[in-house]
Backbone and ligand atoms as CSV (ligand in chain L), in Angstrom:
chain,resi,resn,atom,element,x,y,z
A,1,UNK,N,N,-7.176,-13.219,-7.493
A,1,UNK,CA,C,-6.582,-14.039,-6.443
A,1,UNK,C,C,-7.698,-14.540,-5.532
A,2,UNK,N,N,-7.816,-15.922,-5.677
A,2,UNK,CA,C,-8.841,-16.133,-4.532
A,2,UNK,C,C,-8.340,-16.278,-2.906
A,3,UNK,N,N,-9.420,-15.996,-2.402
A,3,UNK,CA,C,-8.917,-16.099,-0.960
A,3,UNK,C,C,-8.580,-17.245,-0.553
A,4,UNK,N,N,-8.611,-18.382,-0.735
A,4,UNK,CA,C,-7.782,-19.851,-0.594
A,4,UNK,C,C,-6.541,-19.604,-0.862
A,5,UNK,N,N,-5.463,-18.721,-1.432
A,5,UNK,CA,C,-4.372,-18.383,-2.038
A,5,UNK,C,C,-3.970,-17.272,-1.121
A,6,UNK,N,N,-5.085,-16.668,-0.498
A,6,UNK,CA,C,-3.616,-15.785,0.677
A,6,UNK,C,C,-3.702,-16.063,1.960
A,7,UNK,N,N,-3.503,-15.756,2.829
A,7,UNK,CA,C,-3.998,-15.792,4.546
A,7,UNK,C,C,-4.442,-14.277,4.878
A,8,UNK,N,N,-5.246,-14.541,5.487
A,8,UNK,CA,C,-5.908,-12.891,6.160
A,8,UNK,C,C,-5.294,-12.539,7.221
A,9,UNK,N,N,-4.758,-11.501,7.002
A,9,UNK,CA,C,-3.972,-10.815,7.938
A,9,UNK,C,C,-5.265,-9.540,8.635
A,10,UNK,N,N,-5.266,-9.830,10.804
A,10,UNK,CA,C,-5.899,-8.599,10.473
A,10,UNK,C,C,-4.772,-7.580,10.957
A,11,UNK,N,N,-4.811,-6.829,10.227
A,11,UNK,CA,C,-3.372,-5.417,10.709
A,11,UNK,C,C,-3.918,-4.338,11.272
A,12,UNK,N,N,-4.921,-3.600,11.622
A,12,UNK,CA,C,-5.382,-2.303,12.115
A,12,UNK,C,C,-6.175,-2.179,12.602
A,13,UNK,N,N,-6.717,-1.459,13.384
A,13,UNK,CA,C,-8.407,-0.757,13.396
A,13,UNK,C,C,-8.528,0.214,12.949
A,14,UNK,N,N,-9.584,0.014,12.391
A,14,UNK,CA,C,-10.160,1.450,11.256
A,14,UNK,C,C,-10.289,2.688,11.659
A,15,UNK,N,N,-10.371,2.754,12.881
A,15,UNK,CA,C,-10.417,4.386,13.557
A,15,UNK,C,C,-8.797,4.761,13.470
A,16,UNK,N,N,-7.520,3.497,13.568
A,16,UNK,CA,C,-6.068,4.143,13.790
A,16,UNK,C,C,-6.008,4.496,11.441
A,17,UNK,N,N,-6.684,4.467,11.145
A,17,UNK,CA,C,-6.416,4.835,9.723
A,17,UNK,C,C,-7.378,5.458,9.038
A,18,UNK,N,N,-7.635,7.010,9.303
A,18,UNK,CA,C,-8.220,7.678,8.954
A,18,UNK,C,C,-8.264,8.198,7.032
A,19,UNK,N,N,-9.453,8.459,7.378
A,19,UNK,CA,C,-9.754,8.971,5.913
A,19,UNK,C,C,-9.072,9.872,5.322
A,20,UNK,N,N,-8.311,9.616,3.889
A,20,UNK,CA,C,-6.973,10.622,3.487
A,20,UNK,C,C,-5.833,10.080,4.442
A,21,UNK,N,N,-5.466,9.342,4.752
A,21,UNK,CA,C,-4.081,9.141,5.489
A,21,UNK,C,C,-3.579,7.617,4.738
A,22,UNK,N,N,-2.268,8.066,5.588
A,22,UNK,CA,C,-1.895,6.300,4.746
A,22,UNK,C,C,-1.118,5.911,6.081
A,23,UNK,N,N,-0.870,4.251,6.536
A,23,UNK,CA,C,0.219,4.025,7.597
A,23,UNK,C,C,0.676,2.799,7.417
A,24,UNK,N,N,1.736,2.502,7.842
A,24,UNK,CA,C,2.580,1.311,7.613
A,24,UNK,C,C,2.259,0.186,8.532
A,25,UNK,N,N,2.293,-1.441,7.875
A,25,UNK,CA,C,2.236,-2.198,9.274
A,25,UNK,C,C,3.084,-3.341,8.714
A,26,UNK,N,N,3.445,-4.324,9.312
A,26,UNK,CA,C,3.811,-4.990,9.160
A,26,UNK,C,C,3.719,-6.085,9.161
A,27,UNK,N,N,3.343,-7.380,8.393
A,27,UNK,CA,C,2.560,-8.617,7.978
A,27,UNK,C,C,3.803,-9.467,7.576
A,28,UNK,N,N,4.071,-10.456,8.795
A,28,UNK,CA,C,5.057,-11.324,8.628
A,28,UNK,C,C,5.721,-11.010,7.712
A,29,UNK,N,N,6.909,-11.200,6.805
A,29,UNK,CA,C,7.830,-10.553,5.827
A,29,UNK,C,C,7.830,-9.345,5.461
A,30,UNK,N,N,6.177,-9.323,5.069
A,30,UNK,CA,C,5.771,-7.798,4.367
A,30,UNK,C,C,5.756,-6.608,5.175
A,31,UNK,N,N,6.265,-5.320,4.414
A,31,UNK,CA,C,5.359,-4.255,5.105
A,31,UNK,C,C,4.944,-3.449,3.910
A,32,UNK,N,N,3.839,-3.322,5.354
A,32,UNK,CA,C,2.811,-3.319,3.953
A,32,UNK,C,C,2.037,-1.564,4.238
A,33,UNK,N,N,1.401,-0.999,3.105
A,33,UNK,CA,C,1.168,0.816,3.312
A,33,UNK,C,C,-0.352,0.517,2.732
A,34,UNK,N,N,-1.266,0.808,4.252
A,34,UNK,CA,C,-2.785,1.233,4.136
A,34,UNK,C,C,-2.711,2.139,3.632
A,35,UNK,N,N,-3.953,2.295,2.430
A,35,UNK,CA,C,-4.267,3.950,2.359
A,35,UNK,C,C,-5.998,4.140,2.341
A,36,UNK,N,N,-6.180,4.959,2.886
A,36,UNK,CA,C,-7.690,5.291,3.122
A,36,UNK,C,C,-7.939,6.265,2.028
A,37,UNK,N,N,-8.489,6.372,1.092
A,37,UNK,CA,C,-8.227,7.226,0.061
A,37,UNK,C,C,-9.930,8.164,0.257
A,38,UNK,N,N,-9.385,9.446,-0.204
A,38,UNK,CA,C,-11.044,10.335,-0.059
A,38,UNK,C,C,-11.457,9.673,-0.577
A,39,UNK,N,N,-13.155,9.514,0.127
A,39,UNK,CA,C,-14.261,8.806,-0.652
A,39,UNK,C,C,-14.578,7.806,0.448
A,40,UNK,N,N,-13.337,6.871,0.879
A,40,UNK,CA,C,-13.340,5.743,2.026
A,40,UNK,C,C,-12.876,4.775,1.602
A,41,UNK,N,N,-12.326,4.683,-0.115
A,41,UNK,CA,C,-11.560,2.834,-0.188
A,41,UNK,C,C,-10.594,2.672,0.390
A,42,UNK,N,N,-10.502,1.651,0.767
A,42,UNK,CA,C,-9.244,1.272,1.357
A,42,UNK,C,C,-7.977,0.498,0.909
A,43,UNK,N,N,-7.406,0.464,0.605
A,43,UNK,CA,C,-6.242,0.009,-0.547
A,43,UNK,C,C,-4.769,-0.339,0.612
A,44,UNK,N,N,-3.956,-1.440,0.050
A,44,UNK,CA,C,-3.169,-2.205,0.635
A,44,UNK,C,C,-1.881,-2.023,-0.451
A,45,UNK,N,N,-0.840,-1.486,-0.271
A,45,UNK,CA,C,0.314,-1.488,-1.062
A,45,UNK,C,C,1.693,-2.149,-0.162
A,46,UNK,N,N,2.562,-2.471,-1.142
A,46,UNK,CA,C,3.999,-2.473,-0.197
A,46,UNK,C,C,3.739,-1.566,-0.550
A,47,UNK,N,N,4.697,-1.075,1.016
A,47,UNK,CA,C,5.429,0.059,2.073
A,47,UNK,C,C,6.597,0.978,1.386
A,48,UNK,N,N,7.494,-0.187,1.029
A,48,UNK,CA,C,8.500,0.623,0.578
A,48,UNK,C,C,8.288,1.137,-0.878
A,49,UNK,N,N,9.381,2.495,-0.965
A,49,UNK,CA,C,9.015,2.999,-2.721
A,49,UNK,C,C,9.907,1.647,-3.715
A,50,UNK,N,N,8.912,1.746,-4.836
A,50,UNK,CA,C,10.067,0.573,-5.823
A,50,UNK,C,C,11.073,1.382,-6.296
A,51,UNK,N,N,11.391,2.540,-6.099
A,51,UNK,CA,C,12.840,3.256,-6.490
A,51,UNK,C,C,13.717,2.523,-5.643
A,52,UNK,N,N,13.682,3.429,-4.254
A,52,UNK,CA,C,15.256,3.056,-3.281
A,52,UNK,C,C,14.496,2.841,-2.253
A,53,UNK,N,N,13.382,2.220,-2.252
A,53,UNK,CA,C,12.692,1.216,-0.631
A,53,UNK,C,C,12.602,2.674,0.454
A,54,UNK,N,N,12.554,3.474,-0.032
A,54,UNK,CA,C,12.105,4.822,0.889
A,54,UNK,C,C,10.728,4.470,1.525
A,55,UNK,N,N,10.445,4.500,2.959
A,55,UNK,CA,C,9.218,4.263,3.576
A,55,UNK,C,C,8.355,4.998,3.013
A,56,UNK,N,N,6.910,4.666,1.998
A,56,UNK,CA,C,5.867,5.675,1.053
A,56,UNK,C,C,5.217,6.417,2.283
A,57,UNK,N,N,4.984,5.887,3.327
A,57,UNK,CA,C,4.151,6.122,4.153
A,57,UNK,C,C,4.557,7.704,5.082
A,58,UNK,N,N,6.003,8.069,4.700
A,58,UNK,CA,C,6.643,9.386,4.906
A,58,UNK,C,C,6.226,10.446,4.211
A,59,UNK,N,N,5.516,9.823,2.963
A,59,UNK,CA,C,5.692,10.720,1.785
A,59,UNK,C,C,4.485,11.580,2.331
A,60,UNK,N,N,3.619,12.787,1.407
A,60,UNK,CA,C,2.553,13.475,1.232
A,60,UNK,C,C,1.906,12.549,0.139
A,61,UNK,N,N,0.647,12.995,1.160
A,61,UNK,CA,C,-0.441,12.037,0.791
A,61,UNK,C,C,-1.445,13.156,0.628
A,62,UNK,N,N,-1.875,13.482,-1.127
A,62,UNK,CA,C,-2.841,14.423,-1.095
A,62,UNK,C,C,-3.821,13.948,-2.581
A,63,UNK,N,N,-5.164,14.122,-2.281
A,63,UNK,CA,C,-5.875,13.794,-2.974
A,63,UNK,C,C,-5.505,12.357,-3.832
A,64,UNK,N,N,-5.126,11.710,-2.779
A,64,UNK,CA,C,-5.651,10.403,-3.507
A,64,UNK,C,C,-4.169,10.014,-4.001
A,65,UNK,N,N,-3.703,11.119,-4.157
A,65,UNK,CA,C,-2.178,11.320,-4.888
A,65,UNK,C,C,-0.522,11.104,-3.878
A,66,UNK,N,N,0.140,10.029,-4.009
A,66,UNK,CA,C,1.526,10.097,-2.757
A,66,UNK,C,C,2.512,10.352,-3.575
A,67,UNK,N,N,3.299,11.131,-2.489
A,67,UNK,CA,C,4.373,11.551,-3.377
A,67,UNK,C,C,5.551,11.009,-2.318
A,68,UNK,N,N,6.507,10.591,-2.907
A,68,UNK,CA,C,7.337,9.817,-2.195
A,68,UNK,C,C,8.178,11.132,-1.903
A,69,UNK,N,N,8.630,11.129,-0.307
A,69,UNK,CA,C,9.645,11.766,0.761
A,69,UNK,C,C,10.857,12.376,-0.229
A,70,UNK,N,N,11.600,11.062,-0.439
A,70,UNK,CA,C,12.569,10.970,-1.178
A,70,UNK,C,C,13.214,11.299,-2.332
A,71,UNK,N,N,12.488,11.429,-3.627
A,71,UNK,CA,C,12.582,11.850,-4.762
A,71,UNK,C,C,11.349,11.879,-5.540
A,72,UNK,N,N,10.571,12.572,-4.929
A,72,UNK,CA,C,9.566,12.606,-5.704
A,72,UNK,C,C,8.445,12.100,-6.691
A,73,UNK,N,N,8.722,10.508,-6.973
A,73,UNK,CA,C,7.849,9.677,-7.462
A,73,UNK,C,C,6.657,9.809,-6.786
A,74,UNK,N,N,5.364,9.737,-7.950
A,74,UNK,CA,C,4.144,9.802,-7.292
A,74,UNK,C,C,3.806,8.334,-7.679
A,75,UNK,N,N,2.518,8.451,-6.547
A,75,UNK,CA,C,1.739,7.049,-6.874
A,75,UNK,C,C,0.413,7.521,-6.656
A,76,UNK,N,N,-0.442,6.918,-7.968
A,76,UNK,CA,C,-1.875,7.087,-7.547
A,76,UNK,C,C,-2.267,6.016,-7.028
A,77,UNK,N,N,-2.672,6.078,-5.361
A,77,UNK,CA,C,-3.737,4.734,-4.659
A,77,UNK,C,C,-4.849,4.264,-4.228
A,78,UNK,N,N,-5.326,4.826,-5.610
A,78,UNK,CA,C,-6.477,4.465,-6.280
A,78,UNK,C,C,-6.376,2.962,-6.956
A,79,UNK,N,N,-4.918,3.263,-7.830
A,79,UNK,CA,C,-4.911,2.174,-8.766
A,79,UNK,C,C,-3.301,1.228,-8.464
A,80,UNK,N,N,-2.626,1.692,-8.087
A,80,UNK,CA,C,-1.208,1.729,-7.432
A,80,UNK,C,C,-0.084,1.939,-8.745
A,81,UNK,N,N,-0.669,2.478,-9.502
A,81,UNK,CA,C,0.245,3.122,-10.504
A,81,UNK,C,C,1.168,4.037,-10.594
A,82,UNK,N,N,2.102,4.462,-10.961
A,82,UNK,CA,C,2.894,5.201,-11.141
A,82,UNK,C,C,2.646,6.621,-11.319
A,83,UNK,N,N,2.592,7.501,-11.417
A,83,UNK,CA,C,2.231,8.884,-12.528
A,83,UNK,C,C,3.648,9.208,-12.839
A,84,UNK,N,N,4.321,9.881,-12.286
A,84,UNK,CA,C,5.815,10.492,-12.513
A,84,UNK,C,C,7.022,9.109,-11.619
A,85,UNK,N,N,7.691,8.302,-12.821
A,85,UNK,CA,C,7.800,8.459,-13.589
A,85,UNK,C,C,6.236,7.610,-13.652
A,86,UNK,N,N,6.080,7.357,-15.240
A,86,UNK,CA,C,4.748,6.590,-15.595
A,86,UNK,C,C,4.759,5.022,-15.367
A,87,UNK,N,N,5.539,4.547,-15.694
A,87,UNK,CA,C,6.088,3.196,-16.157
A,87,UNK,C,C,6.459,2.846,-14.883
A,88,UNK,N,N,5.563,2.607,-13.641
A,88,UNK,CA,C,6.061,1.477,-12.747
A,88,UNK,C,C,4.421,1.234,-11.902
A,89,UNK,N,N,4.664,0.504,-10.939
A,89,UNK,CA,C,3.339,-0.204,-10.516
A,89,UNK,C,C,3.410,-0.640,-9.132
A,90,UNK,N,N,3.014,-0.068,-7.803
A,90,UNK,CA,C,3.000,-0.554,-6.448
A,90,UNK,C,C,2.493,-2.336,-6.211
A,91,UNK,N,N,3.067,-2.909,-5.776
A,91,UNK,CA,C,2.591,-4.398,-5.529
A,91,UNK,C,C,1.502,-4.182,-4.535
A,92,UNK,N,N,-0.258,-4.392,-4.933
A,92,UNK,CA,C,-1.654,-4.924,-4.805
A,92,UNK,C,C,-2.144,-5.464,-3.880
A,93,UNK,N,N,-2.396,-6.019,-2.390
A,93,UNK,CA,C,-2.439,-6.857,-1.608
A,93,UNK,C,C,-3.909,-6.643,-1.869
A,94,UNK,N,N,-5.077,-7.937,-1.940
A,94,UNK,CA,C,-6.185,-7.612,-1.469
A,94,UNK,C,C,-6.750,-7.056,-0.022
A,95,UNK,N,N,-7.192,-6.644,-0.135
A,95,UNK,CA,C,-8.060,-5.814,1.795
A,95,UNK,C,C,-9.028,-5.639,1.846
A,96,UNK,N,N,-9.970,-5.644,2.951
A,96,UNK,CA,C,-10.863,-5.081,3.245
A,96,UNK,C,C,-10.964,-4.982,4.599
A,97,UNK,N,N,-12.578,-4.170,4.873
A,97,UNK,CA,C,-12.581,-3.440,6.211
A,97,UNK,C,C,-14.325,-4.503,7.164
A,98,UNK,N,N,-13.956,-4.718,7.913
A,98,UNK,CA,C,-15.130,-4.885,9.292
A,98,UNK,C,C,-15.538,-3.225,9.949
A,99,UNK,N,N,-16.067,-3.346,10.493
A,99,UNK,CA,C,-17.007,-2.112,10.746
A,99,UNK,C,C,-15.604,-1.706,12.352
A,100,UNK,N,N,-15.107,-2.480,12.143
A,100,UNK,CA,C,-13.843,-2.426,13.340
A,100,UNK,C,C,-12.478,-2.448,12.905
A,101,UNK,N,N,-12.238,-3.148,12.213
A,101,UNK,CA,C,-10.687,-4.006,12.078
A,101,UNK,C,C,-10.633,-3.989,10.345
A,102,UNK,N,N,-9.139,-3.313,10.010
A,102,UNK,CA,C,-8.702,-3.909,8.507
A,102,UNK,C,C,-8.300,-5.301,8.294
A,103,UNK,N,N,-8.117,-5.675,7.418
A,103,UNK,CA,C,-7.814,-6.973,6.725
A,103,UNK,C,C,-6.876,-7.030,5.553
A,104,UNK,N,N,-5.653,-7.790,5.404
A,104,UNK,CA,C,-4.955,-8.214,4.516
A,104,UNK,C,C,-4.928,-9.221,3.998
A,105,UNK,N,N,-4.851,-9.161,2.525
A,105,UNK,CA,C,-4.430,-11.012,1.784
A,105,UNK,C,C,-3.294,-10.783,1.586
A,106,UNK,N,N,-2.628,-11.636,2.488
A,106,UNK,CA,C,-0.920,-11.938,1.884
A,106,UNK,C,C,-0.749,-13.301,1.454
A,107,UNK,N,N,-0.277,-12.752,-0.502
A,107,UNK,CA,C,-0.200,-14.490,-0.834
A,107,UNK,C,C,0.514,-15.890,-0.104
A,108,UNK,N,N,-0.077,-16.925,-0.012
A,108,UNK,CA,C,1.053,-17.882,0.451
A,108,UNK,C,C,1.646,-18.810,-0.479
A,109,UNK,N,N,2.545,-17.810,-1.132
A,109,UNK,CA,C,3.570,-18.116,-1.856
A,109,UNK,C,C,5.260,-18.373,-1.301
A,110,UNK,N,N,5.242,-17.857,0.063
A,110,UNK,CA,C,6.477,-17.763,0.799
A,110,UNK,C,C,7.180,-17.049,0.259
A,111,UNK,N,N,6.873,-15.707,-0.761
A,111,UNK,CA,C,7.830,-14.743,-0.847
A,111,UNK,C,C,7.394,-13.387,-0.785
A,112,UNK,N,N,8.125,-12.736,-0.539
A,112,UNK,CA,C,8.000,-11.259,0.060
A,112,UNK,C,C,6.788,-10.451,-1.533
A,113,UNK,N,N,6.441,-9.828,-0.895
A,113,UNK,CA,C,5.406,-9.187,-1.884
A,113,UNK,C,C,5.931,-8.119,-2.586
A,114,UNK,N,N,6.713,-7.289,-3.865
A,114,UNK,CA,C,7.311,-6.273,-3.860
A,114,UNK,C,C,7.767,-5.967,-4.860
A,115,UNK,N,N,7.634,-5.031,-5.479
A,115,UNK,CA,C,7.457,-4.500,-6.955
A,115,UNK,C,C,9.141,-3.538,-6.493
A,116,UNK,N,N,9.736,-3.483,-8.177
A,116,UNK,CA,C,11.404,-2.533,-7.919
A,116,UNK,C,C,10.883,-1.780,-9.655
A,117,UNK,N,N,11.221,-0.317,-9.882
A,117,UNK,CA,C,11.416,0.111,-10.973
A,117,UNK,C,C,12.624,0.770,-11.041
A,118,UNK,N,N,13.230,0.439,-12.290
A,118,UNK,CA,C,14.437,1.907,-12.218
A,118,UNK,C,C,13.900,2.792,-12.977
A,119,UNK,N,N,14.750,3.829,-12.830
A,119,UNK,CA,C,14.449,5.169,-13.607
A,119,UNK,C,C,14.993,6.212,-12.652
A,120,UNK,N,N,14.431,7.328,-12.834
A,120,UNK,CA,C,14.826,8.605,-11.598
A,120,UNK,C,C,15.876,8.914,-11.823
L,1,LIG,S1,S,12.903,6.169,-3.039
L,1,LIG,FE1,FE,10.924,6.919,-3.563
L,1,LIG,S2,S,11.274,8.240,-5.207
L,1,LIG,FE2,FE,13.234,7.442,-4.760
């Protein structure tokens, strides 16, 4: 996705999103789930779970690994993949960080950003 294709959102400062944590913000339509993952990447997911839109950002957040509040779906956000069940995929926002302030690409496509799996 090139950056001509989204608008930069800035959503945070980097000190309110610590290393190992994840938090929710909200980007015109989207909401959207920082995660600071050990190590220091910083990764941009929708918020809600693609099961039943459970806020991820409730869930436990351990090693890299979230486990949703709700029923237990994990997500690795590293990659925004699924583990349990396997077969689903967090919707990607590009991001990055200033030595101050995070950053979002939200496409300007005029539609909400947001991945749904069934299963569970
Ligand atoms: S809403 Fe997240 S696992 Fe069901």
């Amino acid at each position: 996705m090139s950056s001509a294709e989204v608008a930069w959102a800035d959503v945070a400062a980097l000190e309110d999103v610590w290393e190992g944590d994840v938090v929710e913000v909200d980007v015109g339509a989207d909401r959207v789930l920082l995660a600071h993952l050990p190590g220091g990447q910083l990764k941009a997911y929708q918020a809600a779970c693609p099961h039943s839109e459970f806020p991820l950002a409730a869930g436990a957040f351990d090693e890299g690994v979230l486990t949703c509040a709700a029923h237990n779906w994990e997500f690795d956000l590293a990659t925004g993949e699924s583990l349990n069940p396997s077969d689903c995929r967090l919707y990607s926002f590009p991001t990055f960080a200033t030595t101050e302030r995070i950053f979002v690409g939200i496409p300007r496509d005029g539609r909400r950003h947001y991945n749904r799996c069934r299963g569970g």
